[in-house]
C-alpha positions in Angstrom: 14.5 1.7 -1.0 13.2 5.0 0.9 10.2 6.8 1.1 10.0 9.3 -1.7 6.9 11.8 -3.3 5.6 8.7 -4.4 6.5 5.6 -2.5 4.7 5.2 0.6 5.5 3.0 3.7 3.2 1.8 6.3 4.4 -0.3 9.5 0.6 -1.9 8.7 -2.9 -1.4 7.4 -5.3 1.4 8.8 -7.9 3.3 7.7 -5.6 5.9 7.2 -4.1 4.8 4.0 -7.0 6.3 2.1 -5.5 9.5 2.5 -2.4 8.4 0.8 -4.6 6.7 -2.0 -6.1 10.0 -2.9 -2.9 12.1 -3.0 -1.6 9.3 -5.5 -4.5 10.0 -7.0 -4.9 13.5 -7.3 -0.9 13.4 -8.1 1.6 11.0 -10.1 0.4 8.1 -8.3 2.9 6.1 -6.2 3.4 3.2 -4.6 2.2 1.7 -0.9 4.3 -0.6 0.8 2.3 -2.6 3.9 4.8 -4.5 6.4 7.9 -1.5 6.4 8.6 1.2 8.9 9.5 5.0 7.8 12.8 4.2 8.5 12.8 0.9 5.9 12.6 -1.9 8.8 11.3 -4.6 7.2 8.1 -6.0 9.7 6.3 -7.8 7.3 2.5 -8.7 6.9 0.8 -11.7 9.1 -1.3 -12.1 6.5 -1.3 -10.7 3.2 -4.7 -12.0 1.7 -6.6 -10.4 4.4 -4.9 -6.9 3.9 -5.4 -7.0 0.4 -8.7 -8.0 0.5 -9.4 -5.0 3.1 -7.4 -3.1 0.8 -9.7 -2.8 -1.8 -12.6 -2.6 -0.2 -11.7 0.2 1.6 -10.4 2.2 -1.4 -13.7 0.4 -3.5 -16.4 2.0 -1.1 -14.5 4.7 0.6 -13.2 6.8 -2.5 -15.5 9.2 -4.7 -14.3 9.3 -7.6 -14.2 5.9 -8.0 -10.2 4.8 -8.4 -10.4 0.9 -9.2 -9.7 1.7 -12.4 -6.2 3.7 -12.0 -5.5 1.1 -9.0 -3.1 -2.1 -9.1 -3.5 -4.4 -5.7 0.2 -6.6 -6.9 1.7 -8.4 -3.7 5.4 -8.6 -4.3 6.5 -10.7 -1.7 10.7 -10.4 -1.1 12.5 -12.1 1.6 14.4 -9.9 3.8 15.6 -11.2 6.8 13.1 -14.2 7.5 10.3 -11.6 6.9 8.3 -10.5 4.0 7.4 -7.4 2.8 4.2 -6.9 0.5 3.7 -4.1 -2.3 -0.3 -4.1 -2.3 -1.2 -0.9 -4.0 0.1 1.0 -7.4 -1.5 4.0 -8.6 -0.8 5.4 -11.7 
């Protein structure tokens, strides 16, 4: 898998993301990945729960328009390597 127009990967979660969220948004929509580097390292997520919950919340109270509705928090967990890798977020 590599980053592409519309698959996103970030080492970990920051407030930054929204600005990806809104490009999917305003775009074809895409897919984040939290726990890989740009360069496809997996690095995994300590804990996924806590990311996804902060995940939506962010996007909940930080977006206007609101996007809940076009947004898909899924937590595809695959094993690469002893670590995981979690797809949180799908716009579309």
């Amino acid at each position: 898998m590599i980053e592409s127009s519309n698959t996103e990967f970030k080492r970990e979660f920051t407030d930054s993301i929204l600005k990806t969220v809104v490009a999917f948004a305003n775009t074809d929509g895409g897919c984040i990945y939290i726990g890989i580097e740009d360069d496809s390292t997996v690095v995994g997520v300590a804990d996924v729960d806590d990311v996804q919950k902060r995940v939506i919340s962010l996007c909940r109270d930080g977006i206007q328009p609101d996007v809940m509705m076009v947004l898909s928090c899924d937590r595809t967990v695959i094993e690469e390597n002893h670590n995981f890798w979690y797809r949180i977020m799908q716009l579309r």
